[in-house]
C-alpha angles and dihedrals in degrees: 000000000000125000094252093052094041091050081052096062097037076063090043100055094028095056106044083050094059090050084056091048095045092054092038089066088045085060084042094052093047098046076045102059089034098049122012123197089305124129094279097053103050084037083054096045087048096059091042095045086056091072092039094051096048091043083070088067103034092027143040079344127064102346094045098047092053084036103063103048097047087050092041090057091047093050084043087052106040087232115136096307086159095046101051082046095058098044091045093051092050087045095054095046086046092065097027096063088046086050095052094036081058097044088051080068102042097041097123099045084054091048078050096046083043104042112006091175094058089070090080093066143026101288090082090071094050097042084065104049094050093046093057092047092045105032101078081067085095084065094059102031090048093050081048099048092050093057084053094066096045088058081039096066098039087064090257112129112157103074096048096041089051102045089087088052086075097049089062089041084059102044087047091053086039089061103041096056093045083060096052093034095042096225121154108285102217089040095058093043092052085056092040094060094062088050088052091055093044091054098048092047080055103051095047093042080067101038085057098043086052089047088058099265109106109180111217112201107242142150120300110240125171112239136183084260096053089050094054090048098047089046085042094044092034092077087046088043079057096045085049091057094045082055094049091049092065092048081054085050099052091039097053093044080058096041092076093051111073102237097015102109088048091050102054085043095055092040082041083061098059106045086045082069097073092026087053103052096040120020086038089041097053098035091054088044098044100043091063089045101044087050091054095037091056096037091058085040092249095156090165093044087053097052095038082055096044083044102051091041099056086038092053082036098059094030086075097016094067099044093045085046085050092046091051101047089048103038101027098126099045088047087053100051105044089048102042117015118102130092119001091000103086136172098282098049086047085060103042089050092042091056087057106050090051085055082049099052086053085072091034098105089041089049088058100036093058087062091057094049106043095069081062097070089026095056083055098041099244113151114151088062093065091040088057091044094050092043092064092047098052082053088056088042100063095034078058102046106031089039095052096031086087090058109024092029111194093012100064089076081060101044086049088056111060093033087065106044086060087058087045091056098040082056093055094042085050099047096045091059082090094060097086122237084320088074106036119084105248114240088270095063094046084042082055102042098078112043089053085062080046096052093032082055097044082050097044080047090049090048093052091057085047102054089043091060092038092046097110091044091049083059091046121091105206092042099040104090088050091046088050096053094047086056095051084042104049095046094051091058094053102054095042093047090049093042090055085047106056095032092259082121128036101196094192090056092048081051096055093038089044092044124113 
């Protein structure tokens, strides 16, 4: 993939995901001002969460990461792509429908495993019922995610960049009728989430069939091929329960504090803006091109894409962390508070968003540097990796929750996600030059964290002069985006400056 074509699909992917950010913290806003942080609210984020968590295994996780370059070689090679697509996509719906026919039993055991301090009030009943309703939606966002690496890598992003969009278009409307109808609210957003799903397995079925991949419903039969990909996808299966591990942990750790978990998911929100347009874009974009790239021995091809991908990664990822950690609070309040979402719950989530932006380049990194073990099919490195890291994870979380309460899930996470990224670094120095950032990116390195700091300084002096608009209802959406704005400006204008940003070059990658 060229530069220019691989830039195209960084904006592809980047930008229909922050479509699907930006509407997500419109549905956050809204379950916000509706609900609170009350118990509602949290019953209603741990159901949702099960399917969310399991999709890491079933999903964009294990099965897609073993998926993708066994596909990208066939499609390299011309050799029953169609073919491996179709048998994997029966196999996994095979075991997907057994799996959620099983959770519908076990519901309340999961809500336990999930949430263990719900069980003294009544969260713990609601939690259930909206885990069962929503919880067949991994059947139909696994099946999805797998088409979307089939149009992935076929070079085809937009489709399967733009299919969340409709699960936040559903929750908004959901909501909205649910307003004027006066029907539950967390009753009506448990139902809307299958429909979600139905809708985006939809969307990308078609997408597929158009890209020249129908997929015909059959019998599921196991075949060599099968075989290679579920002993290929089961170490990453184990590296994606390691991860979720560490989401229990942090959850359980907030179960026994009234808000938290509503809390960490609002805070979770704002630093997945940034996660999700850059760290999900690249790593969608990276895993299909390193595949072919290794698959044809360009070495230089593999490291001038790994390169260009941390460099374009961290170039948005610093200055968003910097952002978070100075402006956190005023972020907070003029998002999220209104109706049932007060002062205290603004500082409590604003305090953890600047703990999360702490994590937030590792976060991103980690996207960049896992295709480097997955386009080789390696597996088993990653598992070990994230093995260590659950362990820090819960030392982290379990020791601290006694003094910093709530926010020790959060500390845990991002501290872990740091020793998560130095493993791969360290792992991947046995890659060869494919897997080693070339001296630009190091040059560049360091004048982006220049340029991410003089910006977080220039914030600071702004938030001190718009402090009484940022208090003021009326005033505090201008101020914000001053805020956003100003600070923009800055860092652009300095990282051109210094050499941290080539404009030239974002126009080329970004061109059409």
């Amino acid at each position: 993939m060229s530069k220019i074509r691989m830039g195209r699909a960084f904006a592809t992917v980047g930008l229909w995901t922050l479509a699907s950010r930006i509407l997500g913290f419109v549905r956050d806003v809204m379950i916000a001002g509706f609900l609170g942080a009350g118990p509602v609210a949290e019953a209603f984020l741990v159901a949702f969460s099960l399917p969310n968590m399991f999709r890491r295994f079933f999903a964009e996780g294990a099965f897609n990461m073993a998926f993708v370059p066994m596909f990208s070689k066939r499609v390299q090679a011309d050799e029953g792509a169609q073919d491996f697509a179709n048998t994997a996509f029966m196999g996994l719906g095979m075991v997907l429908v057994i799996f959620t026919l099983v959770a519908q039993f076990f519901m309340p055991w999961l809500v336990w495993a999930m949430a263990s301090g719900f069980l003294a009030d009544e969260r713990f009943e609601m939690a259930t019922q909206f885990g069962r309703i929503a919880f067949p939606y991994i059947l139909f966002i696994s099946l999805a995610a797998l088409l979307s690496g089939v149009l992935n890598a076929t070079g085809r992003f937009m489709a399967a960049a733009a299919a969340p969009v409709l699960l936040n278009v559903f929750f908004i409307a959901a909501l909205y009728l649910a307003y004027v109808a006066g029907w539950p609210i967390g009753l009506t957003l448990a139902w809307t989430v299958p429909f979600a799903g139905i809708g985006q397995l939809a969307l990308l079925w078609v997408a597929a069939a158009r890209a020249g991949y129908p997929i015909s419903l059959r019998r599921p039969k196991i075949t060599p091929e099968l075989k290679r990909l579920a002993l290929i996808a089961a170490p990453a299966a184990l590296a994606g329960g390691v991860m979720q591990v560490n989401l229990l942990v942090g959850r359980q750790v907030a179960s026994f504090y009234d808000g938290a978990i509503a809390w960490l998911n609002y805070a979770d929100r704002l630093y997945q803006l940034p996660l999700g347009v850059v760290g999900i874009a690249i790593g969608v974009v990276l895993l299909p091109d390193l595949s072919r790239r290794l698959a044809a021995s360009d070495t230089e091809g593999g490291q001038l894409a790994l390169s260009r991908a941390g460099e374009v990664a961290l170039a948005l990822a610093l200055p968003s962390a910097v952002a978070l950690i100075v402006i956190p609070l005023p972020l907070v309040t003029v998002l999220f508070e209104r109706g049932a979402f007060g002062a205290d719950d603004s500082a409590a989530t604003a305090l953890a968003v600047m703990v999360y932006a702490l994590g937030l380049p590792a976060f991103v990194m980690q996207k960049v540097m896992q295709p480097l073990f997955f386009a080789r099919e390696d597996t088993k490195r990653p598992f070990c990796y994230a093995l260590v890291a659950m362990i820090v994870n819960a030392g982290i979380a379990i020791g601290l929750m006694p003094w910093i309460g709530f926010m020790a899930a959060a500390l845990a996470t991002s501290l872990s996600a740091w020793v998560m990224v130095i493993l791969l670094w360290i792992g991947s120095r046995s890659m060869g030059q494919a897997a080693r950032f070339d001296r630009r990116f190091k040059t560049r390195l360091w004048k982006i964290s220049a340029a991410a700091v003089i910006m977080g300084a220039a914030l600071f002096g702004m938030t001190l002069v718009l402090g009484p608009m940022l208090g003021t209802a009326g005033l505090r959406y201008i101020a914000l985006a001053i805020l956003v704005i100003g600070g923009s400006i800055v860092y652009f204008v300095v990282g051109g400056w210094i050499g941290a940003i080539k404009f030239a070059e974002l126009k080329s990658s970004l061109r059409r």
